[in-house]
C-alpha positions in Angstrom: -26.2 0.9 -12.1 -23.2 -0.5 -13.2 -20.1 1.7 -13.5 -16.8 0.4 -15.6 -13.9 2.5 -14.3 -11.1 2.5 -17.0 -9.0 5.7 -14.3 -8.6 6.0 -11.0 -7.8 10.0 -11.3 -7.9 11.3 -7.8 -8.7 10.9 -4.5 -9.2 12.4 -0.6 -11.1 12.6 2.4 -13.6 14.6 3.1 -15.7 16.0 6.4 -12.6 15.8 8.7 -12.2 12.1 7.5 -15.3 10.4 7.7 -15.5 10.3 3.7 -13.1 8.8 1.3 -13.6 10.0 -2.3 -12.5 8.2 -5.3 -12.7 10.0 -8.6 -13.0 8.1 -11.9 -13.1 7.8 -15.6 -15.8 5.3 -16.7 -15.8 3.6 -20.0 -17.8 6.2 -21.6 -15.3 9.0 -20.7 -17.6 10.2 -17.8 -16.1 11.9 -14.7 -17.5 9.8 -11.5 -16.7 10.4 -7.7 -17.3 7.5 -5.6 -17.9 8.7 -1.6 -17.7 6.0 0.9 -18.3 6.8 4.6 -15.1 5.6 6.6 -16.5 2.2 7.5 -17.3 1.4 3.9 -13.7 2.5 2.5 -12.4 0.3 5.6 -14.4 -2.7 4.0 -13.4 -1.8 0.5 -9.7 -2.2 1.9 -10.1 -5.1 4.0 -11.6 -7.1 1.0 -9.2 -5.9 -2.0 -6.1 -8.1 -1.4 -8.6 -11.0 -1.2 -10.2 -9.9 -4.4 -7.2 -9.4 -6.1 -5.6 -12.6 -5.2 -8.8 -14.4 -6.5 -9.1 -13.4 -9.5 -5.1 -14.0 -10.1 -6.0 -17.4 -8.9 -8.5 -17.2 -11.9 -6.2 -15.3 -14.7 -3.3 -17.8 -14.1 -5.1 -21.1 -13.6 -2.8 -21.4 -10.5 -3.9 -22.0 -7.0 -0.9 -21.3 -5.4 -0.8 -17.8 -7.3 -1.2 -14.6 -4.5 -1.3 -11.3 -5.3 1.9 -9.8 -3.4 2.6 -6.5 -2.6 6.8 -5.7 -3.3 7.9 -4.6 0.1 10.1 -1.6 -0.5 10.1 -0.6 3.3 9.0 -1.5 6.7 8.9 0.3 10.2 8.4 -1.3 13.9 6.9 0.8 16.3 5.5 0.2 20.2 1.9 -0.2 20.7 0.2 3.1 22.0 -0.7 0.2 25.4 2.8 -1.0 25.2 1.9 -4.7 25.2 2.6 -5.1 21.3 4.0 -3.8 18.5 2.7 -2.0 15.3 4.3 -3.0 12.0 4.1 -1.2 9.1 4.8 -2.1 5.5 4.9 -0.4 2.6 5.4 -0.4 -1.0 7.7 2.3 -3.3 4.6 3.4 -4.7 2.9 4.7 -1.1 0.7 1.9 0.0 1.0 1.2 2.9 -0.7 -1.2 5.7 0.0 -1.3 9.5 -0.9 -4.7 11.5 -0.7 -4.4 15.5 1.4 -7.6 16.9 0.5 -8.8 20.4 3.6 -10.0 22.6 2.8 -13.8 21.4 2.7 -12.9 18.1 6.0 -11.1 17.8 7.6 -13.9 19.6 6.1 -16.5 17.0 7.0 -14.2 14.1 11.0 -14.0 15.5 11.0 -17.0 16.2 10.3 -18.2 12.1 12.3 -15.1 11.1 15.3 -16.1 13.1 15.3 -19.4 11.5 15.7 -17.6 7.9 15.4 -19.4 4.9 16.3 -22.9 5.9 13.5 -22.8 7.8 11.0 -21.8 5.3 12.5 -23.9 2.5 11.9 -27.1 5.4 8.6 -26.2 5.8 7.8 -25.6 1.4 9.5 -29.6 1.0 6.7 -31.1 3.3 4.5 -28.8 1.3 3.3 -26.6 4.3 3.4 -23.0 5.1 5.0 -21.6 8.1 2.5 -20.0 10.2 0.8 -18.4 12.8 -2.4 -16.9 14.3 -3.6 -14.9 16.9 -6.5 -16.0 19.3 -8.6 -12.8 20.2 -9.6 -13.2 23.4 
């Protein structure tokens, strides 16, 4: 069955959290609620930005096009172990994402941060991006 959503009308958990509902309108005008056990929704979100970003990719004919999320606010907040921090970023409109930072990574992340534009406009004229990863151990 293939289902053309034209409305995303509402939306909520359900059974203490372990369902996300989407409600939508189809093409045909049909009501349609899409439930999605926790693990699912979690995949639907991890694979979205990707997605979106793709098919911009494929709208503008760019490669370098990216599907960006405006940041309208952001919050820094110790790791519940205390060896990390959580960052959270979100947008005017509510979404929001968190990412947890180990130690290595914040110190990476300051360290391009503290450099400020310069630094990133060095690193766009040798045609690179400025970077880092994480190795999980």
């Amino acid at each position: 069955m293939n289902i053309c959503g034209v409305e995303l009308t509402t939306r909520g958990i359900l059974e203490d959290g372990h369902v996300v509902r989407l409600d939508l309108v189809d093409d045909k005008g049909m009501a349609i609620s899409l439930r999605l056990p926790f693990e699912q929704a979690q995949a639907v979100a991890m694979t979205l930005p990707s997605l979106l970003t793709r098919a911009l990719k494929s709208l503008t004919g760019s490669p370098n096009a990216r599907y960006v999320f405006p940041l309208d606010r952001w919050f820094v907040e110790l790791s519940g172990q205390g060896d990390g921090l959580l960052l959270t970023m979100a947008t005017a409109d509510g979404f929001q994402v968190s990412f947890g930072l180990p130690a290595e990574a914040c110190r990476g992340l300051g360290l391009t941060l503290a450099g400020g534009p310069a630094r990133l406009a060095e690193g766009a004229a040798d045609d690179e991006l400025v970077s880092g990863s994480v190795g999980l151990n």
